[in-house]
ZAMARGU-4260 file (C-alpha; in steps of 0.2 Angstrom, whole numbers, plus 5000, padded with zeros to 4 digits):
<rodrens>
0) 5103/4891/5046 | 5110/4876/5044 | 5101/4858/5047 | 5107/4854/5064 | 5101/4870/5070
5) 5084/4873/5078 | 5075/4887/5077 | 5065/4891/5096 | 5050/4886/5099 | 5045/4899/5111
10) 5029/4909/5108 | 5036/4924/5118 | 5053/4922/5107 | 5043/4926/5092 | 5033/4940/5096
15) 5047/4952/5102 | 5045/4963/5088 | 5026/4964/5086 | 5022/4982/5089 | 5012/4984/5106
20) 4998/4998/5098 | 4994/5006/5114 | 5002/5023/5119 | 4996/5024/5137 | 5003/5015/5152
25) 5003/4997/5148 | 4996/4986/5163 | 4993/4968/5152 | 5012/4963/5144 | 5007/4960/5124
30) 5014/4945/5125 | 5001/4938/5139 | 4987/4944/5128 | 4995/4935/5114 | 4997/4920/5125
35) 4980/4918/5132 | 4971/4919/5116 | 4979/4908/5107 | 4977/4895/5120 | 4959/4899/5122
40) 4955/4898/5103 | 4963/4881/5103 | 4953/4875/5119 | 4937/4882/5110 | 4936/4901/5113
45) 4926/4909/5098 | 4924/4925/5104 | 4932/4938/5117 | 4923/4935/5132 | 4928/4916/5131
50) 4945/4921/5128 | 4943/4931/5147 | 4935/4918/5156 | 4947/4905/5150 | 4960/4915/5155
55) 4954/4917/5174 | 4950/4899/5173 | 4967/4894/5167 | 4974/4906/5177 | 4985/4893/5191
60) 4990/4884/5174 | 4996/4900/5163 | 5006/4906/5178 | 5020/4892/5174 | 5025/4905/5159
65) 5018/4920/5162 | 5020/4935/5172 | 5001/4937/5178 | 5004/4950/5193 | 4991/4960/5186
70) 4978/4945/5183 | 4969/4942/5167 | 4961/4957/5157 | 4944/4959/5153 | 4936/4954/5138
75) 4933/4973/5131 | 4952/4975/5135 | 4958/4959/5123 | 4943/4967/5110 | 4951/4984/5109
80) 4971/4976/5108 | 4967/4966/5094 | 4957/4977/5085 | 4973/4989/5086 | 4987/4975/5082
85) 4993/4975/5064 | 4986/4960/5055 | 5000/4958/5045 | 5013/4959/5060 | 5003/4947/5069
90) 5005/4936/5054 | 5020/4936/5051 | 5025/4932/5071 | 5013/4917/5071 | 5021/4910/5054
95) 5036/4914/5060 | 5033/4902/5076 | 5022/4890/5067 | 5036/4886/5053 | 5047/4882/5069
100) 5036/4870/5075 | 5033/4862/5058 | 5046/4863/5045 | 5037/4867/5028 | 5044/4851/5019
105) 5054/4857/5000 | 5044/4852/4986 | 5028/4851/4992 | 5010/4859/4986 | 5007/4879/4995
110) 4989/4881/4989 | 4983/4899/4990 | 4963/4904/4988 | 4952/4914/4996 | 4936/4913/5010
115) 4924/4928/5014 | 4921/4929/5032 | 4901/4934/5031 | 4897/4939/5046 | 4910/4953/5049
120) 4900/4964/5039 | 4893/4979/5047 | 4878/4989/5040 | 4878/5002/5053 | 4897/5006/5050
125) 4897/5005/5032 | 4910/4991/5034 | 4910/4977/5021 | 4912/4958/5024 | 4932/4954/5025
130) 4940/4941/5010 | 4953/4933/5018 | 4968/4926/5004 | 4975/4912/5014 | 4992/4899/5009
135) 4988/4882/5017 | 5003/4869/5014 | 4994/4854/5010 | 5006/4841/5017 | 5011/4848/5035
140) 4992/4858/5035 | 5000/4874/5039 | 4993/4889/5035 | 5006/4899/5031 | 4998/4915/5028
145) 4983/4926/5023 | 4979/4945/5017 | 4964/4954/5020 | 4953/4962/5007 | 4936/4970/5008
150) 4931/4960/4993 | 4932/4944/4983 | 4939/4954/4963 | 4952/4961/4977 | 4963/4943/4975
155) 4971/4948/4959 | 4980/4963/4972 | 4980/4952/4986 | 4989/4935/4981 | 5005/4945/4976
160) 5007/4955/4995 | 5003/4936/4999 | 5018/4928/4991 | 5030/4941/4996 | 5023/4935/5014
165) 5032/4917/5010 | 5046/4906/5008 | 5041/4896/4991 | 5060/4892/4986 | 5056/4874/4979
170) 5035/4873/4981 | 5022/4871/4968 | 5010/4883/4971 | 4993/4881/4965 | 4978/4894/4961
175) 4962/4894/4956 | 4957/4906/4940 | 4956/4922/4947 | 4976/4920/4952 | 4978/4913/4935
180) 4989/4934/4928 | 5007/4935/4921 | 5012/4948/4935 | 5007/4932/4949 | 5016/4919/4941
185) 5030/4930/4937 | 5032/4933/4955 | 5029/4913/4959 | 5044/4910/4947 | 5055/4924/4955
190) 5052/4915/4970 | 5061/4900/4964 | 5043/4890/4965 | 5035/4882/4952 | 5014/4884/4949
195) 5000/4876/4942 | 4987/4889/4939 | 4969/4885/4934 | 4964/4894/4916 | 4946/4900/4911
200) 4937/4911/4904 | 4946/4927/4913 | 4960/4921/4900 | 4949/4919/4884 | 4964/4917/4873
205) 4975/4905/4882 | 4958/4896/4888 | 4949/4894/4870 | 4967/4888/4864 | 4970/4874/4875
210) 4952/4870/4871 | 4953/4868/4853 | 4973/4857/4859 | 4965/4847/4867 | 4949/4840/4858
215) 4960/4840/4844 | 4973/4827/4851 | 4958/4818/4861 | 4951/4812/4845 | 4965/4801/4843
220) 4970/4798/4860 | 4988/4808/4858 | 4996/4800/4845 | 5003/4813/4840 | 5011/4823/4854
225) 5016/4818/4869 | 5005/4815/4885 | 5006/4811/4903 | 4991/4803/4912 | 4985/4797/4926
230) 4968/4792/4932 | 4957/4789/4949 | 4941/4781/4954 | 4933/4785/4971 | 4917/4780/4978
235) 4908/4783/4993 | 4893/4790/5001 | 4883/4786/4986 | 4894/4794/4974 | 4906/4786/4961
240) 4918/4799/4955 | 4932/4795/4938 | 4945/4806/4934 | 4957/4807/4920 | 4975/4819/4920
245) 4982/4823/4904 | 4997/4834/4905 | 5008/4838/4886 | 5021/4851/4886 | 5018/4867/4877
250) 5013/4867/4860 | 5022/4880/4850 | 5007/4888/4841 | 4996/4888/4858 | 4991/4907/4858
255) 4996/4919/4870 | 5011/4906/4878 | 5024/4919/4877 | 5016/4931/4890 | 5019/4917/4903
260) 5035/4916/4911 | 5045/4900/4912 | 5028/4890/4903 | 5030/4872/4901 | 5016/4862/4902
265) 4996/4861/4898 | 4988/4851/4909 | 4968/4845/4906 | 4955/4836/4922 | 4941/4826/4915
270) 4928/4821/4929 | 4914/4811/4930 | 4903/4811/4945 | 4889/4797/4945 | 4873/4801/4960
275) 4857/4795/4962 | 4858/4788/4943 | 4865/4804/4936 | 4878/4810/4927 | 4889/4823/4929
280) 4905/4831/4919 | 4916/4844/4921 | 4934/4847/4912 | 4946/4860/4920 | 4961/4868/4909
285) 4979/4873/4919 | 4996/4878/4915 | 5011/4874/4922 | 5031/4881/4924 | 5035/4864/4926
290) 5032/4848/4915 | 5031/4835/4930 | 5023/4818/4929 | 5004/4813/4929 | 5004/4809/4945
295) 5012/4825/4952 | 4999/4835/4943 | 4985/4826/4949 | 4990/4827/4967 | 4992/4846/4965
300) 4977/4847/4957 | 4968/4839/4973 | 4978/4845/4985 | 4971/4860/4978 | 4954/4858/4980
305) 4959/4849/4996 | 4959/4869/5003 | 4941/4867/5003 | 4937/4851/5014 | 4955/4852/5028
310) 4953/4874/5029 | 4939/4881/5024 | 4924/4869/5029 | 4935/4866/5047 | 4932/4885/5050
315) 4913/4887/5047 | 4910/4868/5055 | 4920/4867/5069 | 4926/4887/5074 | 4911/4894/5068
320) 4921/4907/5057 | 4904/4912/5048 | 4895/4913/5060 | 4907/4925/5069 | 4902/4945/5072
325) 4918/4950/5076 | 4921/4969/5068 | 4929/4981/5078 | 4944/4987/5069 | 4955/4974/5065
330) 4949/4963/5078 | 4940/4950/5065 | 4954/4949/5054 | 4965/4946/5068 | 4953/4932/5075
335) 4955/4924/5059 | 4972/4923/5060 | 4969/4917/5078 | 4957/4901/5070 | 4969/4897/5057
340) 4985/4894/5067 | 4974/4883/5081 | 4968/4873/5067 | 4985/4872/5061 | 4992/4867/5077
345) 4979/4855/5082 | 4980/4845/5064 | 4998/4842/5069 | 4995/4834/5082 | 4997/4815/5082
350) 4995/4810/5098 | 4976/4811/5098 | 4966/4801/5086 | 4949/4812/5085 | 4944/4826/5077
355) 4946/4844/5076 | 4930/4848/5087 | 4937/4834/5099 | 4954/4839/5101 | 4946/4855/5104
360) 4937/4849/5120 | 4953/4838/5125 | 4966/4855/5124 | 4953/4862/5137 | 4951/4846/5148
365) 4968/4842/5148 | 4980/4855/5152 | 4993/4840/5147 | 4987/4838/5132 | 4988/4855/5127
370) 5006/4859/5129 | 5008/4845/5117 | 4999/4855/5104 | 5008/4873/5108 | 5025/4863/5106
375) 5022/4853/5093
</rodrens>
């Protein structure tokens, strides 16, 4: 597709092909359930009987786009659809409309990790709690994706189905240590992508060599080899915080480097984190299919750990994700995709200078306000 043409931003235009998982006489079109609860999760719904009752409050307001002869179904009937729809068709048709909405800039971080969703676990049916593998591009705050596991050692199977999901031609994606396998960053550098992958002790070769690399070279601060850096200093909220990036291309002898495809860089995090009179210091080791500059690797490294703060904590403080007991079938897993394209939607918009929580309450008050977040 070429620059000057633009994809279509209309919702229904993008689920034309999710498959409608009931076999009986359909009374409610797909695309209004589809409709309804995305609206509602934006404007606040965090479980099905919200979704219902802003549906038949909305009702006059939906009408402008939607065919509601039948009214608005109940909320058992939205719990039943989407504990039928196929999570990663759903997926795939909210990326599909996000992505045209936002374009995913070239070049820019795709951090993938992983969140357990606690309360979907289900003694009485035997069900364990649902890991969710999410991509979240850290620039335009789109989540571009997730896969659902039943448990957190499940990420090594999950990222890979993950990628395959996404368009990383030209990214820089970043994991955290349990990503950190040949097979996934084989995959990353198929993709055309570069990656910076965190190395510990699930890599005890690769990890204890750049170790003994890089207390080696500190002790003369790199005169011998060459070395990009980059440092910060942060304070705040009692805390003084220090960081040092050190980034040298591949040594030759570093053990284990020829099972990595397309291996360029080492890359080393020194931190220091002052409280309350009290020191604290960590050092993280990566590897990189790419020897970019200091700067570059300290902004992937925090856009990284950025996850955390702009996706994670968003859904357990202001959508209540862990506090959710959402389990029929694959109802929670399709709620989850539900909380994560709100919050994408709503951190793309501009135009109102509060929170999340707030521009929560505003998308409900102000049916204005909300077309402006479903069309970007």
């Amino acid at each position: 597709m070429s620059k000057t043409e633009r994809k279509s931003v209309n919702l229904q235009d993008h689920f034309s092909e999710l498959t409608d998982p009931r076999r009986r006489k359909v009374t409610y079109p797909l695309t209004n359930v589809v409709v309804i609860a995305i609206c509602a999760v934006i404007c606040g719904a965090d479980d099905f009987v919200a979704i219902a009752e802003f549906g038949r409050k909305k009702r006059k307001w939906l009408e402008r786009f939607l065919d509601l002869k039948d009214g608005i179904p109940s909320h058992d009937r939205f719990n039943a659809i989407f504990a039928a729809i196929k999570p990663a068709e759903f997926e795939k048709c909210l990326l599909s409309w996000i992505t045209a909405l936002q374009e995913v800039t070239h070049g820019q971080v795709i951090a993938i990790d992983g969140k357990t969703l606690r309360r979907s676990f289900d003694a009485a049916s035997s069900k364990a709690a649902i890991h969710m593998v999410s991509a979240w591009a850290t620039a335009n705050h789109i989540s571009l994706g997730q896969v659902v596991t039943d448990e957190k050692s499940n990420e090594i199977t999950a990222i890979p189905k993950l990628l395959e999901m996404l368009e990383l031609s030209g990214s820089l994606v970043t994991i955290d240590a349990m990503g950190c396998q040949v097979k996934i960053a084989q995959k990353i550098v198929d993709s055309k992508a570069d990656f910076v992958l965190a190395v510990k002790g699930n890599q005890p070769t690769l990890h204890q060599g750049m170790i003994d690399f890089f207390q080696h070279h500190l002790e003369d601060d790199f005169a011998r080899v060459k070395v990009r850096r980059y440092a910060t200093e942060e304070k705040g909220h009692g805390r003084e915080e220090h960081r040092w990036y050190y980034l040298c291309p591949v040594p030759d002898d570093l053990p284990d480097r020829h099972r990595w495809p397309k291996l360029k860089a080492i890359g080393m995090v020194i931190s220091n984190t002052q409280r309350d009179g009290k020191d604290c210091n960590e050092i993280r080791y990566y590897i990189l299919s790419e020897y970019i500059s200091g700067r570059r690797f300290a902004d992937a490294v925090r856009s990284h750990w950025g996850i955390e703060n702009r996706l994670h904590w968003q859904l357990d403080v202001t959508f209540q994700e862990d506090q959710c007991r959402i389990r029929k079938g694959h109802a929670d897993a399709n709620f989850s995709i539900l909380r994560r394209t709100a919050l994408s939607l709503l951190k793309n918009d501009s135009t109102s200078k509060v929170g999340i929580k707030n521009k929560r309450l505003t998308a409900g008050w102000d049916e204005t306000y909300l077309e402006k977040v479903l069309t970007g």
